[in-house]
ZASEKOL-222219 format. One record per residue (C-alpha): residue in three letters; x, y, z. Coordinates in pm, whole numbers. Example, Ala and Ser with C-alpha at 12.3 -4.5 7.8 and 13.67 -1.06 7.14 Angstrom:
<recs>
aa ALA&east 1230&north -450&up 780
aa SER&east 1367&north -106&up 714
</recs>
This chain:
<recs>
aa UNK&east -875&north 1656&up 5
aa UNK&east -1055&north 1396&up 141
aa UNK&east -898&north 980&up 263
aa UNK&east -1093&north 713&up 329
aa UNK&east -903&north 388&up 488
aa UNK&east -963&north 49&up 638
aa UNK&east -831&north -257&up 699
aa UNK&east -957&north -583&up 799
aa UNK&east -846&north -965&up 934
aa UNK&east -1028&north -1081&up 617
aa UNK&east -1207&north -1454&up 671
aa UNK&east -938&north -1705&up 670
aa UNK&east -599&north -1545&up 876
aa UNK&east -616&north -1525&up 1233
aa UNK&east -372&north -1211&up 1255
aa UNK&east -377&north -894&up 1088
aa UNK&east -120&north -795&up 938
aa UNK&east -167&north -531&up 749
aa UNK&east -110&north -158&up 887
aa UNK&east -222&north 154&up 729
aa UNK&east -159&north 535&up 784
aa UNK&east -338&north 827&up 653
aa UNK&east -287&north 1184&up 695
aa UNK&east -469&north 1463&up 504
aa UNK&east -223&north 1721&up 682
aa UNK&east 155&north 1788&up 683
aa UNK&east 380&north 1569&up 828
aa UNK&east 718&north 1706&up 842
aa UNK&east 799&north 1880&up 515
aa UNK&east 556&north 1664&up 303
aa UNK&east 198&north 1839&up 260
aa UNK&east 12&north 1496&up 354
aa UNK&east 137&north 1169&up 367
aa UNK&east -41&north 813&up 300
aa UNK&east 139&north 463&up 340
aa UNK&east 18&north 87&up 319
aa UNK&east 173&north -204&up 472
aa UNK&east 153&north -585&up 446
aa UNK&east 372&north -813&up 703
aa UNK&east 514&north -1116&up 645
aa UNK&east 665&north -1367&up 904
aa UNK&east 575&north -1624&up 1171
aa UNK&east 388&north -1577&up 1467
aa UNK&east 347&north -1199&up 1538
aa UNK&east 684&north -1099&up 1331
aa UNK&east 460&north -977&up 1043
aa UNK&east 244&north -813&up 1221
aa UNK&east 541&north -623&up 1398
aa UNK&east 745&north -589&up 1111
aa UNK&east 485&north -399&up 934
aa UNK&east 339&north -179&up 1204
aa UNK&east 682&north -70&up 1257
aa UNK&east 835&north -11&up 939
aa UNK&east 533&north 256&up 907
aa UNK&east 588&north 399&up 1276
aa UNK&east 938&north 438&up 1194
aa UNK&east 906&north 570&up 800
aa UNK&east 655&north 904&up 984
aa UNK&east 893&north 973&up 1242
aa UNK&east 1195&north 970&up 984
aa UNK&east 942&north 1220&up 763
aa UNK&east 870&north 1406&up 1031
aa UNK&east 1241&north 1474&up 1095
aa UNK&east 1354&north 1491&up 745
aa UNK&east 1461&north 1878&up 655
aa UNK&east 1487&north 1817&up 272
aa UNK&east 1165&north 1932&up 99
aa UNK&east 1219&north 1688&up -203
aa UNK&east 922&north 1457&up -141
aa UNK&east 1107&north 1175&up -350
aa UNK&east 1429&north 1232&up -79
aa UNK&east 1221&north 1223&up 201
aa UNK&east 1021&north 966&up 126
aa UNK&east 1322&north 740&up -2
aa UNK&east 1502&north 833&up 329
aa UNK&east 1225&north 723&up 548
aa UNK&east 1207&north 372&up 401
aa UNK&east 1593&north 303&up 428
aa UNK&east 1579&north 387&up 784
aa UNK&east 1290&north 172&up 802
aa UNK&east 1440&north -112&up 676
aa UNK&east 1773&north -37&up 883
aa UNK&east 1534&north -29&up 1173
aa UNK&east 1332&north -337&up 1091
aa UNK&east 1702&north -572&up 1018
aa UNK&east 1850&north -428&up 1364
aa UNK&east 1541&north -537&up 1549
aa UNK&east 1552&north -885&up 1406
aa UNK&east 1918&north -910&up 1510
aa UNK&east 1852&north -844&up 1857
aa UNK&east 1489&north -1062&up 1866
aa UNK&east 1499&north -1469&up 1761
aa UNK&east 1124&north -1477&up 1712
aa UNK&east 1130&north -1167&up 1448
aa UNK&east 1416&north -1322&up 1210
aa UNK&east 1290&north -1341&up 900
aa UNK&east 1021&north -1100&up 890
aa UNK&east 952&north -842&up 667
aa UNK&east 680&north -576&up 491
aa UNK&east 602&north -476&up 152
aa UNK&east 538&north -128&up 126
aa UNK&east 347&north 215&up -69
aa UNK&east 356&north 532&up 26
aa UNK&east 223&north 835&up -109
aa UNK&east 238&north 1205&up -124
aa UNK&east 9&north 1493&up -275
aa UNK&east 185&north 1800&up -422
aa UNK&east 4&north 2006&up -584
aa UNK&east -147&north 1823&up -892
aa UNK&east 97&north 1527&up -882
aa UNK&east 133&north 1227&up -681
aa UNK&east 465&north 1125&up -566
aa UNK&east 447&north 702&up -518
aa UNK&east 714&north 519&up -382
aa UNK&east 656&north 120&up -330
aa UNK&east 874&north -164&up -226
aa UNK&east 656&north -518&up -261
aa UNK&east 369&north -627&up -431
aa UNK&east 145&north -354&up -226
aa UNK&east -12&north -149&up -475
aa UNK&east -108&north 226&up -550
aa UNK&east -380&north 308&up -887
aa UNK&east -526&north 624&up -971
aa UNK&east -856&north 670&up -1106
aa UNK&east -1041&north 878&up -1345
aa UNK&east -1189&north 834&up -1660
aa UNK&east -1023&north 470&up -1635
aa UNK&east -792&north 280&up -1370
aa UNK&east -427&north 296&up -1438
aa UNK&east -190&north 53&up -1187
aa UNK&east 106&north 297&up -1103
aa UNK&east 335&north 97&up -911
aa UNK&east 456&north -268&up -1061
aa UNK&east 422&north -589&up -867
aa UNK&east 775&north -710&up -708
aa UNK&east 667&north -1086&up -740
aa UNK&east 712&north -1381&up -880
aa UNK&east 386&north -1377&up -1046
aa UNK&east 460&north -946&up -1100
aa UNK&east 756&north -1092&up -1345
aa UNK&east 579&north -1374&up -1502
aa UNK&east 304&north -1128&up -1660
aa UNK&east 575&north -905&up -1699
aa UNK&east 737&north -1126&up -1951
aa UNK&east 428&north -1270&up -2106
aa UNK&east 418&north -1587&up -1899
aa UNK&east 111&north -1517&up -1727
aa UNK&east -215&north -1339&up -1754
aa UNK&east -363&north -1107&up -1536
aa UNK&east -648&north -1394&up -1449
aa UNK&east -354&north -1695&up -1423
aa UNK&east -176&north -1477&up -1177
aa UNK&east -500&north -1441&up -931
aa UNK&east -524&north -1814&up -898
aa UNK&east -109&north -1928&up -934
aa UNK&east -12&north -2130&up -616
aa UNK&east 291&north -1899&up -623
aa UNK&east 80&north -1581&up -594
aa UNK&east 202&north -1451&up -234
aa UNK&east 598&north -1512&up -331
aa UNK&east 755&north -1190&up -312
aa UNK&east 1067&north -1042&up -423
aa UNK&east 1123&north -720&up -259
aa UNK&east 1050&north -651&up 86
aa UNK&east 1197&north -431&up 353
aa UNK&east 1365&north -579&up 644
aa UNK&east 1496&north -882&up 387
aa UNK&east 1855&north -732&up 338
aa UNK&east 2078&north -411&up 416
aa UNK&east 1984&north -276&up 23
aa UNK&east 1652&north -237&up -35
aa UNK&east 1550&north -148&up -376
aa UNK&east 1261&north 150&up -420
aa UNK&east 1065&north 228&up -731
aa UNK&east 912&north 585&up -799
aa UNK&east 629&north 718&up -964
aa UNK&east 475&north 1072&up -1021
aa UNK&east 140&north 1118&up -1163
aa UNK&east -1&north 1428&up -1276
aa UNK&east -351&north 1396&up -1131
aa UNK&east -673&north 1516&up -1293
aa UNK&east -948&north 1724&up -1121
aa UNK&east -1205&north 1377&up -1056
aa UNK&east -834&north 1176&up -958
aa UNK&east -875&north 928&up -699
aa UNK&east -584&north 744&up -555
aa UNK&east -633&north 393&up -445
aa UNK&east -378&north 200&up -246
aa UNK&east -405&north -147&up -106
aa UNK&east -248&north -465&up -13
aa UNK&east -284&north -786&up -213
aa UNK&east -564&north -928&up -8
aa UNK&east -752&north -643&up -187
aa UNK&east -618&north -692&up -483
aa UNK&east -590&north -1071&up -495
aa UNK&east -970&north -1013&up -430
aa UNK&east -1049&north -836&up -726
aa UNK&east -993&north -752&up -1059
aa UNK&east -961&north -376&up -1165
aa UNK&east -1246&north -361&up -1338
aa UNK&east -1429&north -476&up -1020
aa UNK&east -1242&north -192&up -823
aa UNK&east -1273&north 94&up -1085
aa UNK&east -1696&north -48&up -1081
aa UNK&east -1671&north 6&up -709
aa UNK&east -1591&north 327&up -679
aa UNK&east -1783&north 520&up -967
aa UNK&east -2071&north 358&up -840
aa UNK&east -2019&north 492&up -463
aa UNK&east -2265&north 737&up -394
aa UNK&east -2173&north 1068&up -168
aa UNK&east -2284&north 871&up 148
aa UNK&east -2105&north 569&up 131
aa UNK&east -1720&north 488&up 253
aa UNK&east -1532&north 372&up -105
aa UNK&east -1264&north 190&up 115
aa UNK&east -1500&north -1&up 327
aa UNK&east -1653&north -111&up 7
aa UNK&east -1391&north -245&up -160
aa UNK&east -1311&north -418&up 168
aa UNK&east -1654&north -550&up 207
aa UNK&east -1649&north -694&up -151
aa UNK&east -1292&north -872&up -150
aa UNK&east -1488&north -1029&up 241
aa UNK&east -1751&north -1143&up 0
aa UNK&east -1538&north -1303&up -254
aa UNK&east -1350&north -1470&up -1
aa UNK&east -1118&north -1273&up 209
aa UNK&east -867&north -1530&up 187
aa UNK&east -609&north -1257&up 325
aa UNK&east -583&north -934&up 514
aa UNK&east -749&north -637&up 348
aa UNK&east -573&north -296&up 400
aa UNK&east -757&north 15&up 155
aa UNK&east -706&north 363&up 148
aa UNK&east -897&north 590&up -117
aa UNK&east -795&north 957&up -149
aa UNK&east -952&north 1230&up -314
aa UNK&east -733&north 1484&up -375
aa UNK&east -964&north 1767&up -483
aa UNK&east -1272&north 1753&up -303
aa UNK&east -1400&north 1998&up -137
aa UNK&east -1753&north 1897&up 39
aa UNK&east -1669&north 1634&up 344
aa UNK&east -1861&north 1301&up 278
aa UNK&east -1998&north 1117&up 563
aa UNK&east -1988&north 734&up 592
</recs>
């Protein structure tokens, strides 16, 4: 296995505040464990908020003595957003803040995907297929043939979300499993990836990354050159390789 990751400010926001963790080796009872973040809130709430739903989501994994992956990981993210309401009770300047989040899990040859949020998580082959579905207002308008794909990039309602953790004491949680091909690769990213790119332009990306290069840092790069009108948080994983690449 080998994980690439990055994130970046992007060219308009002043604050990052995306967060991203990556680990190729066991945390708790979960073989690996990969997880993408994207605040939301005033000042530096959504920065916190999203920072610390991850900090808290390991440490709950790391604790957790179920070996489900789908338990654990669902576990982790209620105490997350448990976490993330209590410390906006106690704080006036983090009301109203909250995260989207993905997070990800290797067994074996399947992925196990849990997301909460517009944040997303594809895997990669022969073709791209988007595993997790948009919670947004834009996620539901294509959903029920409203939109298209191309409307939804440019909609002034684009960034309206409607999931996020730390919004309310229930916090709804779709899962995924993929059974995951030998030439797999996992991407996860927030929307200022996304929002950045089409798939097409993502799936072009990474075929065409040669053994030196870093596949997250250029799909970063490119969403910077077509704008980087948000923060850019990527993490590519490649489940079955063997050789180590170097950037």
């Amino acid at each position: 296995m080998k994980a690439f990751s990055v994130t970046d400010v992007g060219q308009v926001r002043q604050i990052n505040q995306d967060y991203i963790y990556t680990s190729e080796q066991p945390i708790g009872n979960l073989p690996n464990l990969f997880v993408v973040a994207d605040g939301m809130g005033g000042h530096n709430a959504g920065d916190f908020a999203s920072s610390f739903a991850v900090k808290v989501l390991v440490e709950a994994v790391k604790q957790d003595i179920n070996f489900n992956p789908i338990k654990i990981i669902r576990s982790a993210i209620e105490t997350a957003n448990e976490q993330l309401l209590d410390q906006a009770s106690k704080n006036e300047e983090l009301k109203g803040m909250g995260t989207t989040i993905v997070a990800a899990t290797v067994v074996g040859r399947y992925v196990y995907v849990a997301n909460v949020g517009d944040s997303r998580l594809y895997v990669a082959g022969d073709k791209m297929e988007q595993v997790t579905r948009d919670h947004s207002l834009v996620g539901e308008m294509i959903r029920m043939g409203e939109l298209s794909q191309e409307q939804a990039r440019n909609h002034p309602d684009r960034n309206i979300i409607t999931r996020a953790l730390g919004t309310g004491p229930d916090v709804a949680i779709d899962f995924f499993d993929v059974k995951l091909e030998d030439n797999a690769r996992i991407i996860m990213c927030s929307d200022g990836l996304s929002g950045m790119l089409t798939d097409d332009e993502i799936f072009e990306i990474l075929t065409s990354c040669g053994d030196g290069e870093d596949p997250a840092k250029a799909l970063m790069h490119r969403a910077n050159d077509n704008g980087g009108r948000d923060n850019i948080a990527v993490i590519v994983v490649e489940p079955f390789k063997k050789e180590v690449r170097e950037c």
